[in-house]
mmCIF file of the N, C-alpha and C atoms, coordinates in Angstrom:
data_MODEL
# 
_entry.id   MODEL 
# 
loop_
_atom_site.group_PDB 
_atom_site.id 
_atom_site.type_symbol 
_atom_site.label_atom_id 
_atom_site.label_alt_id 
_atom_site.label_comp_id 
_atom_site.label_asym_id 
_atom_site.label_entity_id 
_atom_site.label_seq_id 
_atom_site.pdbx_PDB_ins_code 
_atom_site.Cartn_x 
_atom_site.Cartn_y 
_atom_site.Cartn_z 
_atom_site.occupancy 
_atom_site.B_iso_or_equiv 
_atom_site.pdbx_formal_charge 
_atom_site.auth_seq_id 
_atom_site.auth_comp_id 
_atom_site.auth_asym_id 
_atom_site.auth_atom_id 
_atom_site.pdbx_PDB_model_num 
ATOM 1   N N  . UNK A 1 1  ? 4.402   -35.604 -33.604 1.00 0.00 ? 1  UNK A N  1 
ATOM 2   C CA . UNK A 1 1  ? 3.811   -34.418 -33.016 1.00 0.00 ? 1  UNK A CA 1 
ATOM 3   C C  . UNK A 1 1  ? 2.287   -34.533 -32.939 1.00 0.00 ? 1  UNK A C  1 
ATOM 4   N N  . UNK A 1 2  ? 2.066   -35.472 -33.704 1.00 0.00 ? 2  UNK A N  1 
ATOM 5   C CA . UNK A 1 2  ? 0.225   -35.179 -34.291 1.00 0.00 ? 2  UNK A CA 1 
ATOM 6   C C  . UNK A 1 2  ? -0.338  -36.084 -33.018 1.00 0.00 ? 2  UNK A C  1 
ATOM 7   N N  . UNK A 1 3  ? 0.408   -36.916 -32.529 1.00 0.00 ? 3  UNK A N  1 
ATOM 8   C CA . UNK A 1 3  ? 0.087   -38.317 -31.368 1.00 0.00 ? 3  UNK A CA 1 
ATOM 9   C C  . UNK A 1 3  ? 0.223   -37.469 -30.148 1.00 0.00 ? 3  UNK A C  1 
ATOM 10  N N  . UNK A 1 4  ? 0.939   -36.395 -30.192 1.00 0.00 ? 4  UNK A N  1 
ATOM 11  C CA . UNK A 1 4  ? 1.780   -35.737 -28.612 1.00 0.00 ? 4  UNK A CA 1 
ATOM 12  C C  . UNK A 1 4  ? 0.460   -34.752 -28.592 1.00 0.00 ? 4  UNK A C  1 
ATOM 13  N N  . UNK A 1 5  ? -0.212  -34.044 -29.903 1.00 0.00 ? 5  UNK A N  1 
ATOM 14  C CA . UNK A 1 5  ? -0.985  -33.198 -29.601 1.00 0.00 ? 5  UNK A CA 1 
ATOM 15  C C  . UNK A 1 5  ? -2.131  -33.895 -28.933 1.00 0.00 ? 5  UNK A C  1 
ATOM 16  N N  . UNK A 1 6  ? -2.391  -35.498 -29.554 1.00 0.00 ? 6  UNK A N  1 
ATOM 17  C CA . UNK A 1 6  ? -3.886  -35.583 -29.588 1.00 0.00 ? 6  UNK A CA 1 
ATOM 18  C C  . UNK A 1 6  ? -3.553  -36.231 -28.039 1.00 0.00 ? 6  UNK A C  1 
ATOM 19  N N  . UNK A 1 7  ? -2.733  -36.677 -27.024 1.00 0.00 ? 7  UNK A N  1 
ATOM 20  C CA . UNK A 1 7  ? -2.445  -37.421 -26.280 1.00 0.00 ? 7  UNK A CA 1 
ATOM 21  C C  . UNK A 1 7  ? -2.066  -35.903 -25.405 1.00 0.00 ? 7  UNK A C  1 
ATOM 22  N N  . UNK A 1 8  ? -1.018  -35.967 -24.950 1.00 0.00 ? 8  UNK A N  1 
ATOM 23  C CA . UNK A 1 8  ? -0.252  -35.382 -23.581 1.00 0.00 ? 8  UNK A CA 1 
ATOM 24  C C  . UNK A 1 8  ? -0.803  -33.775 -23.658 1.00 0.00 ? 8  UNK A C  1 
ATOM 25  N N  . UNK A 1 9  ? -0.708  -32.884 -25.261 1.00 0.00 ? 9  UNK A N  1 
ATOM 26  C CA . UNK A 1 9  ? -1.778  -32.177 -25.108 1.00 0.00 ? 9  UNK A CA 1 
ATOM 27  C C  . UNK A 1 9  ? -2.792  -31.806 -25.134 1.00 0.00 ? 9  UNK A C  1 
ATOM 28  N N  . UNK A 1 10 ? -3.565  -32.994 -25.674 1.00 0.00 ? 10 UNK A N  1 
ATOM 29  C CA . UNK A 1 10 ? -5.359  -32.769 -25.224 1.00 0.00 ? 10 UNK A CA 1 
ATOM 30  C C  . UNK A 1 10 ? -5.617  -32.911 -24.075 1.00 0.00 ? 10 UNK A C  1 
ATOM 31  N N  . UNK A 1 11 ? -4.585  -33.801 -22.921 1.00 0.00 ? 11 UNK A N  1 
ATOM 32  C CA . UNK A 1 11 ? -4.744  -33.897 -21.539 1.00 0.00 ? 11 UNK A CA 1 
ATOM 33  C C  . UNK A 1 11 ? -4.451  -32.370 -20.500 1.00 0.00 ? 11 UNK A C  1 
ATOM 34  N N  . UNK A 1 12 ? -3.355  -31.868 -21.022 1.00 0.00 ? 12 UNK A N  1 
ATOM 35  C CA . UNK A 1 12 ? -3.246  -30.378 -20.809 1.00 0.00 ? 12 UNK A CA 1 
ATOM 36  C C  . UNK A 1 12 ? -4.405  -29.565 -20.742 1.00 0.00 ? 12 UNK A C  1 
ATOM 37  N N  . UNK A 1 13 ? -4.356  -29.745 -21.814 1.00 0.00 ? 13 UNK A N  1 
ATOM 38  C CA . UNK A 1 13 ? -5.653  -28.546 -22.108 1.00 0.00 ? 13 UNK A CA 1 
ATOM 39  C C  . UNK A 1 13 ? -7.410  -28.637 -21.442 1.00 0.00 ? 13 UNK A C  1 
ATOM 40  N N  . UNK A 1 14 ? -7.219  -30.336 -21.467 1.00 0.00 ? 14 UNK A N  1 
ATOM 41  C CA . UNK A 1 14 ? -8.655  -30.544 -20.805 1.00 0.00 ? 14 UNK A CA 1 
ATOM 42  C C  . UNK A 1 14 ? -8.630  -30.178 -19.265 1.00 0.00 ? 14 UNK A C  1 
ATOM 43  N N  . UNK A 1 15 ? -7.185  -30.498 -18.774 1.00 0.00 ? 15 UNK A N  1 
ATOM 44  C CA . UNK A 1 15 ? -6.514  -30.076 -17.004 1.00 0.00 ? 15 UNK A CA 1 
ATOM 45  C C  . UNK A 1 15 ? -6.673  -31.672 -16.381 1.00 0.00 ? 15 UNK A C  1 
ATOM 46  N N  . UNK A 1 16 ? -6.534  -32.433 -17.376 1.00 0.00 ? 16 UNK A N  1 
ATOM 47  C CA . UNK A 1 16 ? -6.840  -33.688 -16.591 1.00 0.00 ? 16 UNK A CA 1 
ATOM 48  C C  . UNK A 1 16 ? -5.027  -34.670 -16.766 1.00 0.00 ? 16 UNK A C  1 
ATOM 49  N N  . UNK A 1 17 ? -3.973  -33.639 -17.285 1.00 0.00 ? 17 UNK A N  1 
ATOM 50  C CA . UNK A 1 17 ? -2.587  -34.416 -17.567 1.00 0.00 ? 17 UNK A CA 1 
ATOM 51  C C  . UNK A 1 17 ? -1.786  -34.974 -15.810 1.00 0.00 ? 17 UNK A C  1 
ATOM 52  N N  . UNK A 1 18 ? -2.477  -34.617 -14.597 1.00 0.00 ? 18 UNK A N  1 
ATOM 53  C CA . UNK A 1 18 ? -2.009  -34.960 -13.698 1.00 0.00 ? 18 UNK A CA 1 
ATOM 54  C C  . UNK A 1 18 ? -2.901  -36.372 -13.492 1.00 0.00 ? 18 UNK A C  1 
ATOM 55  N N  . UNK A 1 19 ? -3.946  -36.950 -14.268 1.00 0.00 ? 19 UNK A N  1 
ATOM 56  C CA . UNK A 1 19 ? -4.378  -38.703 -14.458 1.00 0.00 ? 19 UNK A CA 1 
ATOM 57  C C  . UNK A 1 19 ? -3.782  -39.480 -15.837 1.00 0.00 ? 19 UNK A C  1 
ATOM 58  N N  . UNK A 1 20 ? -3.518  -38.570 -16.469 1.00 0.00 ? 20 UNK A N  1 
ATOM 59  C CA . UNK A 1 20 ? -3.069  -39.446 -17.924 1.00 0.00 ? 20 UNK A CA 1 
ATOM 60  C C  . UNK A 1 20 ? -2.512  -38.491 -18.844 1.00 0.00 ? 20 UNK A C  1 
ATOM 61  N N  . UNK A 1 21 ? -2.540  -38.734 -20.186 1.00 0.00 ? 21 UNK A N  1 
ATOM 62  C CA . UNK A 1 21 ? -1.974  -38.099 -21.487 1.00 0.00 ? 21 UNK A CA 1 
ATOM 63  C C  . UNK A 1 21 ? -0.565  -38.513 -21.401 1.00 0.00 ? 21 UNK A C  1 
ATOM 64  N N  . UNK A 1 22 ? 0.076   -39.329 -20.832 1.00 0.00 ? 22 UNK A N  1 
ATOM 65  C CA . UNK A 1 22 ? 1.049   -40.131 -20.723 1.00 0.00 ? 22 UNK A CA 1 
ATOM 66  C C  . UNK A 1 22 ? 1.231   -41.322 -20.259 1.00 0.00 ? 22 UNK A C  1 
ATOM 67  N N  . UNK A 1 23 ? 2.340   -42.302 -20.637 1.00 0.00 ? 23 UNK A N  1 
ATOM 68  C CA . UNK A 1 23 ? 2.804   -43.139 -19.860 1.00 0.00 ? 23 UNK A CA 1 
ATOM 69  C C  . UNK A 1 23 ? 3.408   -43.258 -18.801 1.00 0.00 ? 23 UNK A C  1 
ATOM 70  N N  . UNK A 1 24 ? 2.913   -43.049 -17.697 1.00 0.00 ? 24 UNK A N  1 
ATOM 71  C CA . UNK A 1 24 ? 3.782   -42.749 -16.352 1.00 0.00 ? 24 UNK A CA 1 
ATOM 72  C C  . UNK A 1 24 ? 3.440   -43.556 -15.357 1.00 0.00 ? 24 UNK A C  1 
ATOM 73  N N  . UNK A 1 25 ? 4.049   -43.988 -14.593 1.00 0.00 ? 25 UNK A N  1 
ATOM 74  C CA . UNK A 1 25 ? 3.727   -44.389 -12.851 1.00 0.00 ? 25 UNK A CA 1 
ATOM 75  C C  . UNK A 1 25 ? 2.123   -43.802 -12.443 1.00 0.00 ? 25 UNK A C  1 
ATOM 76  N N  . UNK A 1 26 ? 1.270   -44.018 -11.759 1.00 0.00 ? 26 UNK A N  1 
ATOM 77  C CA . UNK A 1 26 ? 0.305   -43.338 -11.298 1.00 0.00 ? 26 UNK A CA 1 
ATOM 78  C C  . UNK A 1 26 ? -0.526  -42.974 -12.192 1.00 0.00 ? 26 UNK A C  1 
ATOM 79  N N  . UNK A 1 27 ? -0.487  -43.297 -13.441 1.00 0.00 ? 27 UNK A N  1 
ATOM 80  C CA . UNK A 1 27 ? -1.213  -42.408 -14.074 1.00 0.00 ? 27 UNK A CA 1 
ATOM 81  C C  . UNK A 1 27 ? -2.784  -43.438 -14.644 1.00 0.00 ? 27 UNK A C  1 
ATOM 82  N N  . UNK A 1 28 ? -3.790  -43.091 -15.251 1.00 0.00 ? 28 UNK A N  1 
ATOM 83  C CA . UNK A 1 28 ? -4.796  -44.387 -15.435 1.00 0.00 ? 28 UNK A CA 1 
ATOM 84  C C  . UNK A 1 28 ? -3.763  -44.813 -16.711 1.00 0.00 ? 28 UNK A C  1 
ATOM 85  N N  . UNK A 1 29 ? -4.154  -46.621 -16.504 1.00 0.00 ? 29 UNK A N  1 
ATOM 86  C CA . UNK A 1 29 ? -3.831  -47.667 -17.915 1.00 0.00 ? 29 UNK A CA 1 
ATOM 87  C C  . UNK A 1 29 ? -4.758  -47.557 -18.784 1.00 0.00 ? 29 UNK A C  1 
ATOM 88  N N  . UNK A 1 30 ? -5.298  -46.676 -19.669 1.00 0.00 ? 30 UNK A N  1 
ATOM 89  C CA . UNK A 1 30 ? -6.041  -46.204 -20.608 1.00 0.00 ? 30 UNK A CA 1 
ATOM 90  C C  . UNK A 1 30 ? -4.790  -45.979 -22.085 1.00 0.00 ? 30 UNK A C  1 
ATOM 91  N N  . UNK A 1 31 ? -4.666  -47.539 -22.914 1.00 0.00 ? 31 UNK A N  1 
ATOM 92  C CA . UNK A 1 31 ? -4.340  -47.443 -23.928 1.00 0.00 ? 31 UNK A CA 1 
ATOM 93  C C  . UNK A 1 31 ? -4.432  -48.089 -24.534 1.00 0.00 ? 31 UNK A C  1 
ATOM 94  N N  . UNK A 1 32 ? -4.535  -48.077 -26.304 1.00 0.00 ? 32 UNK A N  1 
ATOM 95  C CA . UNK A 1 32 ? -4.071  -48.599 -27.036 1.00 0.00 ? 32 UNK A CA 1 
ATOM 96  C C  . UNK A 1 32 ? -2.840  -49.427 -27.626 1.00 0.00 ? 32 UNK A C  1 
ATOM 97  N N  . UNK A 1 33 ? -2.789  -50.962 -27.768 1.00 0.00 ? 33 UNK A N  1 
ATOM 98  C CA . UNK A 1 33 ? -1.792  -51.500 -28.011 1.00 0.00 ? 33 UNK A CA 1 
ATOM 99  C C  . UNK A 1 33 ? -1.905  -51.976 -29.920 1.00 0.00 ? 33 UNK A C  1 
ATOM 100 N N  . UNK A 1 34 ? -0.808  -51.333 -30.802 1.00 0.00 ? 34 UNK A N  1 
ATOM 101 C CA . UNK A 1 34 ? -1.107  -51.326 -32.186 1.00 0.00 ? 34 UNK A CA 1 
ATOM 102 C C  . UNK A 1 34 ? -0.628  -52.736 -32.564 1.00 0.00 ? 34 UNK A C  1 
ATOM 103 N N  . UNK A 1 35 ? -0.644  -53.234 -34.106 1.00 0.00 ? 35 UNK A N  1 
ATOM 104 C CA . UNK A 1 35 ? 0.451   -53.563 -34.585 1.00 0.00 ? 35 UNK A CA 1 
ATOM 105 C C  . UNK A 1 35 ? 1.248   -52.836 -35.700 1.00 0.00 ? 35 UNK A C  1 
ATOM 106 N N  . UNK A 1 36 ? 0.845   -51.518 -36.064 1.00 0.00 ? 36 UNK A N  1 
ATOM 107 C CA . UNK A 1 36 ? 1.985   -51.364 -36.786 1.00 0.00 ? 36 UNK A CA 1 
ATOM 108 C C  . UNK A 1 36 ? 2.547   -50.212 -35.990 1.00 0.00 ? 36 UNK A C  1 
ATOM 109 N N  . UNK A 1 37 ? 3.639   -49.285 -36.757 1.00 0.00 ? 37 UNK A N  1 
ATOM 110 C CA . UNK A 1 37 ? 4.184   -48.199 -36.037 1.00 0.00 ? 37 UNK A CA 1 
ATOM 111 C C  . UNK A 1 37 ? 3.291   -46.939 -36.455 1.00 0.00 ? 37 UNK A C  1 
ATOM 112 N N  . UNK A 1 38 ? 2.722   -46.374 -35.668 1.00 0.00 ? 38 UNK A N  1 
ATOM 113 C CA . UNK A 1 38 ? 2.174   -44.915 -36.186 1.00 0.00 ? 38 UNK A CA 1 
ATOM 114 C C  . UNK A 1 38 ? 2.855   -43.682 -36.503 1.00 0.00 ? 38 UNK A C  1 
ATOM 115 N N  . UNK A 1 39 ? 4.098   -44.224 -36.406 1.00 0.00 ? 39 UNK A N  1 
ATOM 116 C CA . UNK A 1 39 ? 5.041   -42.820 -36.520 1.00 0.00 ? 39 UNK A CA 1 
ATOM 117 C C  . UNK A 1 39 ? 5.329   -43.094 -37.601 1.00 0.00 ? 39 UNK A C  1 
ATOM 118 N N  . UNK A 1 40 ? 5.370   -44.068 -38.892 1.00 0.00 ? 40 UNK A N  1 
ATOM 119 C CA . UNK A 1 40 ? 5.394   -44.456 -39.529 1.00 0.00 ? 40 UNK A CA 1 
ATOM 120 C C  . UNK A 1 40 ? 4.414   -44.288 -40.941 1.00 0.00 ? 40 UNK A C  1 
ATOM 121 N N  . UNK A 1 41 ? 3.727   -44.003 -40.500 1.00 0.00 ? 41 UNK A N  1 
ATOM 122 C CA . UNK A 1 41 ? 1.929   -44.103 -41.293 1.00 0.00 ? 41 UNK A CA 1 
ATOM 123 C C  . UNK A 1 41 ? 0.798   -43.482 -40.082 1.00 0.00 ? 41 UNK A C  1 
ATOM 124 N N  . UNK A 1 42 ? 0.295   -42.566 -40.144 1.00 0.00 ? 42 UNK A N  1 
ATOM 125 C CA . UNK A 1 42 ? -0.714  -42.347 -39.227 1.00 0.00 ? 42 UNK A CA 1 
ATOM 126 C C  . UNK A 1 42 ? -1.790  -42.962 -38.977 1.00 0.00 ? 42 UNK A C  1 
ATOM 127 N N  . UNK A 1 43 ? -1.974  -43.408 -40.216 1.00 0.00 ? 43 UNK A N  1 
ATOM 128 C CA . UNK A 1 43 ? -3.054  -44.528 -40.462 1.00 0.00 ? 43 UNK A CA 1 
ATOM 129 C C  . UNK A 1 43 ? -2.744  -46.057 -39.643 1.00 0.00 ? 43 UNK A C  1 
ATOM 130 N N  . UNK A 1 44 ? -1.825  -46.148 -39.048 1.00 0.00 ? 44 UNK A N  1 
ATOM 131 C CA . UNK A 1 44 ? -1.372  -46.943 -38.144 1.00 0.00 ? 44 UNK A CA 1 
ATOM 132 C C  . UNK A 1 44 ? -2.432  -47.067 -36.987 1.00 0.00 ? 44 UNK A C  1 
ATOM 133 N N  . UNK A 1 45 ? -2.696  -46.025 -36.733 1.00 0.00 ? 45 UNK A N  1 
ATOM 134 C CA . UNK A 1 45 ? -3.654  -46.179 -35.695 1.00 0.00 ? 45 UNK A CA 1 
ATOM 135 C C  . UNK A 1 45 ? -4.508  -46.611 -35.511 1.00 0.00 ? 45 UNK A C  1 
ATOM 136 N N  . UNK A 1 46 ? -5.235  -47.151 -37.062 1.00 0.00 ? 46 UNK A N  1 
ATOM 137 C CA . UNK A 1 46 ? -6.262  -47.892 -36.660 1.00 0.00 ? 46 UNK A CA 1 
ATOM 138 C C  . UNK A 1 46 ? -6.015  -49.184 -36.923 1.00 0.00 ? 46 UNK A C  1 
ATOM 139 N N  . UNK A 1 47 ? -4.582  -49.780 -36.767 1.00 0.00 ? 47 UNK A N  1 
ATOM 140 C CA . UNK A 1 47 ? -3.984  -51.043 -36.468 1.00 0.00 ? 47 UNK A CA 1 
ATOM 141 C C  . UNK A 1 47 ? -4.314  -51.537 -34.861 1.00 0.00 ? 47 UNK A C  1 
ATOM 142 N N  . UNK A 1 48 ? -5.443  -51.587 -34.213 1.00 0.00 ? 48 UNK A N  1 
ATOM 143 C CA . UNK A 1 48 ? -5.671  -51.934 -32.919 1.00 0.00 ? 48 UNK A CA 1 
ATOM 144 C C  . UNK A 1 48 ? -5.940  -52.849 -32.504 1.00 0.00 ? 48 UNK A C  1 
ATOM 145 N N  . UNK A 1 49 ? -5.009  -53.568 -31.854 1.00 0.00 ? 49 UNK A N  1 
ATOM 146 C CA . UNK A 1 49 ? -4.815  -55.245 -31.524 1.00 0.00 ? 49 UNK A CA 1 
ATOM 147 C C  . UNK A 1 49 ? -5.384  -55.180 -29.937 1.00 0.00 ? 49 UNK A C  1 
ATOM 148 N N  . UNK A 1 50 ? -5.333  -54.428 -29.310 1.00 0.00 ? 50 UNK A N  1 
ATOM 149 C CA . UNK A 1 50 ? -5.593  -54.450 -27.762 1.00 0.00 ? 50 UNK A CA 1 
ATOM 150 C C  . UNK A 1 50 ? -6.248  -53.014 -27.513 1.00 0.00 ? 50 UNK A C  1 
ATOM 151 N N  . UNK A 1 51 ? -7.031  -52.605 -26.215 1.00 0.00 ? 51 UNK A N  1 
ATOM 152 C CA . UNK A 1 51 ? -7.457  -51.914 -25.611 1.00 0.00 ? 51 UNK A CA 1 
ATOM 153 C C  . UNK A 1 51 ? -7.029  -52.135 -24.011 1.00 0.00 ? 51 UNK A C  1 
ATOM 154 N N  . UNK A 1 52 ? -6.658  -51.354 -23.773 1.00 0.00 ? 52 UNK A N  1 
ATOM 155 C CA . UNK A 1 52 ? -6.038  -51.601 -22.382 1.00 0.00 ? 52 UNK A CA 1 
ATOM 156 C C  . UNK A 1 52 ? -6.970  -50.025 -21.773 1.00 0.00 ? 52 UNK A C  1 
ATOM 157 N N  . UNK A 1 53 ? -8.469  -50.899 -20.689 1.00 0.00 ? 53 UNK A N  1 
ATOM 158 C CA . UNK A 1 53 ? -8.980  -49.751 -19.953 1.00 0.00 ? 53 UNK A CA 1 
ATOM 159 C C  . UNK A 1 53 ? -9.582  -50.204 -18.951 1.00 0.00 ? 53 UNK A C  1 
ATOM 160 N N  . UNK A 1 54 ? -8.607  -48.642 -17.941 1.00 0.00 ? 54 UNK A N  1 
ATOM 161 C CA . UNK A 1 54 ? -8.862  -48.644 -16.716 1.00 0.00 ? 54 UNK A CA 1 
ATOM 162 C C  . UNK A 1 54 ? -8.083  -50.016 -16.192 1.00 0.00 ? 54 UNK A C  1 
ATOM 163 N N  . UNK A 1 55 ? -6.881  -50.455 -16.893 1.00 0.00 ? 55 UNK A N  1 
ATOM 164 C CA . UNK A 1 55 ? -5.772  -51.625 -16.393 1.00 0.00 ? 55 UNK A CA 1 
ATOM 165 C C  . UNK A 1 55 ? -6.226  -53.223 -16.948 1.00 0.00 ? 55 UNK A C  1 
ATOM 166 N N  . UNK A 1 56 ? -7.454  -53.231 -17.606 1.00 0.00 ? 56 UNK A N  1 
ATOM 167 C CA . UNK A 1 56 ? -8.007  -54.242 -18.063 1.00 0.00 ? 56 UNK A CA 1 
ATOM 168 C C  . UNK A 1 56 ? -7.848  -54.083 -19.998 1.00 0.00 ? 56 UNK A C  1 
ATOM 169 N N  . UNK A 1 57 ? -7.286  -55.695 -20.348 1.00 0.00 ? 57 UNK A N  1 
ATOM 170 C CA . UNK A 1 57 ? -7.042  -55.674 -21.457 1.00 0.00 ? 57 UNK A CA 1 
ATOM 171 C C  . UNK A 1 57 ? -7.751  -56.063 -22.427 1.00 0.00 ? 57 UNK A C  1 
ATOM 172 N N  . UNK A 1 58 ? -8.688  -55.362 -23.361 1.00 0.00 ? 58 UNK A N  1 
ATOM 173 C CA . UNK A 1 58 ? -10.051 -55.877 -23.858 1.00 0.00 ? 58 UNK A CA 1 
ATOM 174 C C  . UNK A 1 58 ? -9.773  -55.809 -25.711 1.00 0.00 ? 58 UNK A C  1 
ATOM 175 N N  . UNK A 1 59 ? -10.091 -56.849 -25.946 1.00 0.00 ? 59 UNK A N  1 
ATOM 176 C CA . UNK A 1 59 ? -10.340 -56.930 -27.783 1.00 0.00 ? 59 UNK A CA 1 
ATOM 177 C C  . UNK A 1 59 ? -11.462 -55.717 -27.911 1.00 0.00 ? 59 UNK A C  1 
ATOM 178 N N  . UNK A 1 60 ? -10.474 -55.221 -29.217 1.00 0.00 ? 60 UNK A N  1 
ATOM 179 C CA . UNK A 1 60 ? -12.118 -54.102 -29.809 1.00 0.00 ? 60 UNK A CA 1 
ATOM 180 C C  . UNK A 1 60 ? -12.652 -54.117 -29.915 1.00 0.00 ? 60 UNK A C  1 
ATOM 181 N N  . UNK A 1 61 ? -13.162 -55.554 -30.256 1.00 0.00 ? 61 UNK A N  1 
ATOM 182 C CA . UNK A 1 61 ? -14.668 -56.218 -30.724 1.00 0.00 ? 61 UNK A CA 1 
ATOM 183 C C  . UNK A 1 61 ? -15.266 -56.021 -30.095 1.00 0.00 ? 61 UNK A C  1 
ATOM 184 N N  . UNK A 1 62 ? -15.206 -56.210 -28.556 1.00 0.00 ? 62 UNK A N  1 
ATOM 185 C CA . UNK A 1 62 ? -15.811 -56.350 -27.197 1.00 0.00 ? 62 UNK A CA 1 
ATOM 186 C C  . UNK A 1 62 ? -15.801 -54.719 -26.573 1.00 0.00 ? 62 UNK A C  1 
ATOM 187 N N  . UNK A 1 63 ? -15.533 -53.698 -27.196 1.00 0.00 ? 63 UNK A N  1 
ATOM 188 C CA . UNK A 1 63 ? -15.585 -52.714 -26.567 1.00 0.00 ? 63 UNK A CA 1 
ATOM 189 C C  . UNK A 1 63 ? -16.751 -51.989 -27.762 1.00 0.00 ? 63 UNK A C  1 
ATOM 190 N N  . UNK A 1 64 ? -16.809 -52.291 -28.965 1.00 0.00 ? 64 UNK A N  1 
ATOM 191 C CA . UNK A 1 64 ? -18.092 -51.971 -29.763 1.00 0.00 ? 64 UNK A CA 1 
ATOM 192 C C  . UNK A 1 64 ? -18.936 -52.433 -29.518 1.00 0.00 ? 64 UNK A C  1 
ATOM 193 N N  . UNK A 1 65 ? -19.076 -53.627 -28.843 1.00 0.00 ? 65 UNK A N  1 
ATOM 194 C CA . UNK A 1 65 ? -20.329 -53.826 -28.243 1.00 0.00 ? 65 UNK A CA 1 
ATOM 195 C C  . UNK A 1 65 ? -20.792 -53.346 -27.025 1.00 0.00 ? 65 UNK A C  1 
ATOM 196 N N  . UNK A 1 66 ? -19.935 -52.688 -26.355 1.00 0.00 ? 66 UNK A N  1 
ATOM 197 C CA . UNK A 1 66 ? -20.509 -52.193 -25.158 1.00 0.00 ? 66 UNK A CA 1 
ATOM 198 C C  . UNK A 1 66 ? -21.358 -50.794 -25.945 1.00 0.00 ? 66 UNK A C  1 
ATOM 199 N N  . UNK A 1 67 ? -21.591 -50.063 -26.750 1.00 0.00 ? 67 UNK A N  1 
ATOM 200 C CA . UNK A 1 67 ? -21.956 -49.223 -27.104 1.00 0.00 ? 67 UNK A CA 1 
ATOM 201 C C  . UNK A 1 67 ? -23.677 -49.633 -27.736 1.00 0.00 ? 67 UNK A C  1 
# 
């Protein structure tokens, strides 16, 4: 529930769920690829092996440095 809030309904609420807050057809490739399960441990999440943005697949390393 805690993944559905911060995902499909933070996209709701911002009015932006017709580009993302899901996995769908059409929608932007804006995600995270883990290795462990987060449904599992929440703390899972910061198991982040991939960045997948805007359809391009980028190491994290390389996305802290863009900052």
């Amino acid at each position: 529930e805690v993944l559905k809030i911060a995902t499909h309904n933070g996209a709701v609420a911002l009015g932006i769920d017709a580009d993302t807050g899901m996995v769908e057809v059409g929608k932007r490739a804006d995600i995270l690829v883990l290795t462990e399960d987060p449904l599992k441990d929440i703390r899972n999440t910061r198991s982040i092996k991939w960045t997948i943005k805007s359809g391009v697949i980028m190491e994290p390393s390389l996305l802290l440095q863009e900052n």
